[in-house]
N, CA and C atoms as a LAMMPS dump frame, in Angstrom:
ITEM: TIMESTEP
0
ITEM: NUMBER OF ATOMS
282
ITEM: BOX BOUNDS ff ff ff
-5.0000000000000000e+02 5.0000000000000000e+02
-5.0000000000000000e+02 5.0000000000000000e+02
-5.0000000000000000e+02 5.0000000000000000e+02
ITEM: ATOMS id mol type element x y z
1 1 1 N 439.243 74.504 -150.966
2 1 2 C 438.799 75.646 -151.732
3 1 3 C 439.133 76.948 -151
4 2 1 N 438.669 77.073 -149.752
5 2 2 C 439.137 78.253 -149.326
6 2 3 C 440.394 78.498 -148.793
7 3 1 N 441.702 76.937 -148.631
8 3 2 C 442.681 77.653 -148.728
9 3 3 C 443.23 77.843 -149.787
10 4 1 N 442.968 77.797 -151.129
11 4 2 C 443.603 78.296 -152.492
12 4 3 C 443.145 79.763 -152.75
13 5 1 N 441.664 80.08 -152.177
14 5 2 C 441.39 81.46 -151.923
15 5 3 C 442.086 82.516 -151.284
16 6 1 N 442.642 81.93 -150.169
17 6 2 C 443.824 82.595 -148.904
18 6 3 C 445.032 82.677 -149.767
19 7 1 N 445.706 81.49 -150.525
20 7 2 C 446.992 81.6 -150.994
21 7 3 C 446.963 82.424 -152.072
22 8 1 N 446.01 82.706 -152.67
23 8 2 C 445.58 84.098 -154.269
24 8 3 C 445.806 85.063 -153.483
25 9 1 N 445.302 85.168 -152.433
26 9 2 C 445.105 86.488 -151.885
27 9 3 C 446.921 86.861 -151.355
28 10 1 N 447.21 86.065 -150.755
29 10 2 C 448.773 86.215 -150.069
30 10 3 C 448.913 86.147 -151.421
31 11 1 N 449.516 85.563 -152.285
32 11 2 C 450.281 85.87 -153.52
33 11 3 C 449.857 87.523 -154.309
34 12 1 N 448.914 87.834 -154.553
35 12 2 C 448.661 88.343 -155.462
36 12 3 C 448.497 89.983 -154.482
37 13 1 N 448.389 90.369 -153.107
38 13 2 C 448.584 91.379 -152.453
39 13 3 C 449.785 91.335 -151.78
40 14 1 N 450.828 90.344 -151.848
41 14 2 C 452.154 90.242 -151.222
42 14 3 C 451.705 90.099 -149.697
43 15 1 N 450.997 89.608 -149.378
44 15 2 C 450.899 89.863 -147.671
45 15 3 C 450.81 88.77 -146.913
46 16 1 N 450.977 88.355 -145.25
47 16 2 C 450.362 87.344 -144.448
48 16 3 C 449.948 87.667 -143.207
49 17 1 N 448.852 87.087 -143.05
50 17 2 C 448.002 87.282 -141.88
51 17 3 C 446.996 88.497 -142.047
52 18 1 N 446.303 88.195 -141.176
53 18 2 C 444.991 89.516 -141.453
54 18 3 C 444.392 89.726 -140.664
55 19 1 N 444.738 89.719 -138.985
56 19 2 C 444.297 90.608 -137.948
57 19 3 C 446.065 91.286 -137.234
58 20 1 N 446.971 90.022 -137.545
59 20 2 C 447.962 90.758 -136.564
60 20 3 C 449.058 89.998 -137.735
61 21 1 N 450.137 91.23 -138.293
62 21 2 C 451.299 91.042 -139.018
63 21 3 C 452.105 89.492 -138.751
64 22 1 N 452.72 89.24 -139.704
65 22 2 C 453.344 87.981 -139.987
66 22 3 C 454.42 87.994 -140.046
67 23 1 N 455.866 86.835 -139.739
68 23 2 C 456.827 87.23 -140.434
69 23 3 C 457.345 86.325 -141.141
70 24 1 N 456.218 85.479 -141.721
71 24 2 C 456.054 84.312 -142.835
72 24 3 C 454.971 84.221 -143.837
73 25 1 N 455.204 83.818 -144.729
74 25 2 C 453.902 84.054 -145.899
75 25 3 C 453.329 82.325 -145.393
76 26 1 N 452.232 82.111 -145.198
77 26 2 C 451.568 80.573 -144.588
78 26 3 C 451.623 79.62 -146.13
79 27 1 N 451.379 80.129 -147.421
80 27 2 C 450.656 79.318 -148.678
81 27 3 C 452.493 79.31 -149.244
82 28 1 N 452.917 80.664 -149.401
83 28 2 C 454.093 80.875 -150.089
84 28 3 C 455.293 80.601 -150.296
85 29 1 N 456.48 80.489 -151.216
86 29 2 C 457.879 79.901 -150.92
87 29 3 C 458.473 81.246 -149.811
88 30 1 N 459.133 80.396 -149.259
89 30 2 C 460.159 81.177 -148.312
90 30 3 C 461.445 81.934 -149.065
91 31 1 N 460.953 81.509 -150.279
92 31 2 C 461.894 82.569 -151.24
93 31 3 C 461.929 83.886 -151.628
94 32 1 N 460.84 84.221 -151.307
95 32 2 C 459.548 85.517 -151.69
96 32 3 C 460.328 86.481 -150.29
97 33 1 N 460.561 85.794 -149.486
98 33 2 C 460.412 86.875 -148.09
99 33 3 C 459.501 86.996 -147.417
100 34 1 N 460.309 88.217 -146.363
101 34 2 C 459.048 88.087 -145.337
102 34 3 C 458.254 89.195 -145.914
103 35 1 N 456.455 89.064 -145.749
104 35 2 C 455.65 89.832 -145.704
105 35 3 C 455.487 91.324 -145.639
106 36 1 N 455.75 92.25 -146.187
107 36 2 C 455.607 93.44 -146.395
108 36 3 C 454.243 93.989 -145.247
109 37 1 N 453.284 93.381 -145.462
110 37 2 C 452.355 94.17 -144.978
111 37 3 C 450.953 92.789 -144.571
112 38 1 N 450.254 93.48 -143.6
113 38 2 C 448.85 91.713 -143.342
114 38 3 C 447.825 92.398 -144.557
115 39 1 N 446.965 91.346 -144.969
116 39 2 C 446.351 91.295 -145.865
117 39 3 C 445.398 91.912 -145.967
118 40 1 N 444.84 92.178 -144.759
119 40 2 C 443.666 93.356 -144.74
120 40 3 C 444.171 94.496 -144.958
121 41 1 N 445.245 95.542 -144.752
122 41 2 C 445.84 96.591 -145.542
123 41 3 C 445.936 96.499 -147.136
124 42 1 N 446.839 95.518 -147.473
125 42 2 C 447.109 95.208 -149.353
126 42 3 C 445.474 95.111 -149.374
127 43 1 N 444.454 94.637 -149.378
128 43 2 C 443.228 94.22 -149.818
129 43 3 C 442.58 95.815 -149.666
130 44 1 N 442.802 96.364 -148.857
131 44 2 C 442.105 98.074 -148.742
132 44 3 C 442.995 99.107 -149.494
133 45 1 N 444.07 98.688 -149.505
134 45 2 C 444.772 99.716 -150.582
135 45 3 C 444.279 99.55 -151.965
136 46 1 N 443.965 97.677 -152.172
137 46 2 C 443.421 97.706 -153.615
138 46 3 C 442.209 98.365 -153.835
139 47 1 N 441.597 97.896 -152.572
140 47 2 C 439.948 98.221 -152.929
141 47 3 C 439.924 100.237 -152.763
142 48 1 N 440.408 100.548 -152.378
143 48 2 C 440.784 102.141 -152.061
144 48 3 C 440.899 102.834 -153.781
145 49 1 N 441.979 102.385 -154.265
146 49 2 C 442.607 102.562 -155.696
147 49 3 C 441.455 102.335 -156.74
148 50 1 N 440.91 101.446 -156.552
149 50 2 C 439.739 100.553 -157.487
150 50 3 C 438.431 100.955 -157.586
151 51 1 N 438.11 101.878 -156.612
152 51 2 C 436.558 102.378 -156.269
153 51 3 C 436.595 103.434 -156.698
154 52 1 N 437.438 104.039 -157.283
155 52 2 C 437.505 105.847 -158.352
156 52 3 C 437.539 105.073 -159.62
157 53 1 N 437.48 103.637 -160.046
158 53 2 C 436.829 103.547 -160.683
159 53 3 C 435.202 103.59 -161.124
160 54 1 N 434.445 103.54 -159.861
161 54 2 C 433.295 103.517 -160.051
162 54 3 C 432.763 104.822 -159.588
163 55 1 N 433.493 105.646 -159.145
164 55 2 C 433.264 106.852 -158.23
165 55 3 C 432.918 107.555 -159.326
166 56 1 N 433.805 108.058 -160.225
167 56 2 C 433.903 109.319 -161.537
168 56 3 C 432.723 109.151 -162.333
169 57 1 N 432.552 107.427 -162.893
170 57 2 C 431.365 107.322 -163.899
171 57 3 C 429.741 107.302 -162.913
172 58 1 N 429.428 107.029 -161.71
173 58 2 C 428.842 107.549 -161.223
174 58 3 C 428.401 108.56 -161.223
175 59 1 N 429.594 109.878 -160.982
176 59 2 C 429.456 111.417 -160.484
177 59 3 C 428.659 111.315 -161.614
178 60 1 N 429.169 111.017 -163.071
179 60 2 C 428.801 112.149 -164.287
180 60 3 C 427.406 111.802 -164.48
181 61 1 N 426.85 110.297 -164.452
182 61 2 C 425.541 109.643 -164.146
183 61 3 C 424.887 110.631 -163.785
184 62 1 N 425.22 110.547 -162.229
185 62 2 C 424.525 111.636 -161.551
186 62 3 C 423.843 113.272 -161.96
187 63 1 N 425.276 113.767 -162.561
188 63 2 C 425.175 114.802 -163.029
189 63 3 C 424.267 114.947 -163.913
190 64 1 N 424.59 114.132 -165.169
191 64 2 C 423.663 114.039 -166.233
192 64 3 C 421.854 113.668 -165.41
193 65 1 N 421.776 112.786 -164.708
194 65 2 C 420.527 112.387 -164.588
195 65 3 C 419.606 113.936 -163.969
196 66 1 N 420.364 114.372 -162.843
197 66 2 C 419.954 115.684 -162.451
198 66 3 C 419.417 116.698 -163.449
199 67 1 N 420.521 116.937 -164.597
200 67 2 C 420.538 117.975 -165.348
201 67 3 C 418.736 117.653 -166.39
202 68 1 N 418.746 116.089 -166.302
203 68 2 C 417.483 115.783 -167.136
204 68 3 C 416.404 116.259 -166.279
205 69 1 N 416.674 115.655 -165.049
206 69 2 C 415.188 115.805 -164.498
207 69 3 C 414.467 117.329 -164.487
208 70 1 N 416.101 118.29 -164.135
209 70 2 C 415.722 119.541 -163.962
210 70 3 C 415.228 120.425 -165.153
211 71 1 N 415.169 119.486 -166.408
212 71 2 C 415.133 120.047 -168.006
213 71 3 C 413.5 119.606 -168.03
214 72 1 N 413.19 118.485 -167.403
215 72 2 C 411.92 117.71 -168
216 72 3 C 410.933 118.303 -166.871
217 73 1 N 411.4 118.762 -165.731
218 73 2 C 410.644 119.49 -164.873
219 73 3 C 410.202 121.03 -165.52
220 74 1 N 411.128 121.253 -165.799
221 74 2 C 411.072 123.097 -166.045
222 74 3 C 410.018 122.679 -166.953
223 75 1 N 410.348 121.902 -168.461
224 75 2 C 409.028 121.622 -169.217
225 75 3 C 408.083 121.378 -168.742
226 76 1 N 407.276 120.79 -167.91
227 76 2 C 406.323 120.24 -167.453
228 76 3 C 405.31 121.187 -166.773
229 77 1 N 406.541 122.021 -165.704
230 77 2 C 405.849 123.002 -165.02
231 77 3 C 405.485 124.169 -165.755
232 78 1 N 406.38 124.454 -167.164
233 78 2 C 406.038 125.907 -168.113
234 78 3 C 404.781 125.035 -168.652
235 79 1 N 404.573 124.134 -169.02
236 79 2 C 403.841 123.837 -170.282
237 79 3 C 404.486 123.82 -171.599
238 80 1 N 405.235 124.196 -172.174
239 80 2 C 406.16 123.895 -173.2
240 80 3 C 405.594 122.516 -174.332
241 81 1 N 405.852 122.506 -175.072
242 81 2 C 405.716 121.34 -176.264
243 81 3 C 406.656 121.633 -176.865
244 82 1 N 407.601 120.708 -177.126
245 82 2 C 409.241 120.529 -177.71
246 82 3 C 409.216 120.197 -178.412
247 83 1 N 407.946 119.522 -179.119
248 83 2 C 408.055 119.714 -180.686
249 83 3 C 407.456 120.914 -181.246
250 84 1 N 406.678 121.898 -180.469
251 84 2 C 406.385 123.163 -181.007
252 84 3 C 407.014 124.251 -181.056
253 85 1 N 407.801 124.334 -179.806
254 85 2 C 408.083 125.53 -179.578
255 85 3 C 409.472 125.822 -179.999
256 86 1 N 410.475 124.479 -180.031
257 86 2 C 411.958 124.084 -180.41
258 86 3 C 412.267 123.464 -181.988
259 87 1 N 412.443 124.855 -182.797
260 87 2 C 412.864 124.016 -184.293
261 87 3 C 413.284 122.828 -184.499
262 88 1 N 414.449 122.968 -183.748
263 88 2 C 415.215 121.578 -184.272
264 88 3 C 414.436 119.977 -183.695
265 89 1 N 413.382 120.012 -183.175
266 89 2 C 412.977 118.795 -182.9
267 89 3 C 411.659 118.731 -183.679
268 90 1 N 411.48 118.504 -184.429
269 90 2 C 410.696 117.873 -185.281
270 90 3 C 410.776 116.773 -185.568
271 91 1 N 410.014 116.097 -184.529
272 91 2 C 410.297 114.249 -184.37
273 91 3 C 409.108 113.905 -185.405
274 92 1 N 408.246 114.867 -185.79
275 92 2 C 407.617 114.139 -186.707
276 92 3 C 407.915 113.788 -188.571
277 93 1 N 409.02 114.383 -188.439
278 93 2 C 409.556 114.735 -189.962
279 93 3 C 409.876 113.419 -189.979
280 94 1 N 410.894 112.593 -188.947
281 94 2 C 411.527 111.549 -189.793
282 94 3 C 410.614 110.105 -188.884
């Protein structure tokens, strides 16, 4: 099991070895060539590339969650009633 884990990883980041460069792929055909790069680089370039996926929808999370708290605070601390004082919310109409 975990060497079919090792050979995904060499196949699918092009790489061999993963403390000190290779100049053989260990799982791979010798048809492929030699190794471009060890596997802990290809594996951090992916994971590098891949984490602004989670980075951006975070920020806006963030943003948004801030922007609430600082909306539901200001209410709280004025005293305000947002269904009184704000036309358009008349949550009791519907």
């Amino acid at each position: 099991m975990a060497l079919r884990a090792l050979a995904g990883v060499e196949y699918d980041f092009e790489c061999a070895g993963f403390c000190l460069p290779s100049k053989f792929h260990a799982f791979s055909k010798v048809g492929r060539g030699p190794p471009g790069q060890t596997c802990v680089t290809g594996i951090n370039s992916f994971l590098e590339t891949a984490s602004y996926i989670a980075y951006y929808p975070g920020l806006l999370f963030t943003v948004l969650a801030l922007a609430g708290f600082i909306v539901s605070f200001y209410l709280l601390v004025t005293g305000r009633d947002i269904q009184r004082d704000v036309p358009f919310f008349k949550l009791s109409e519907y």
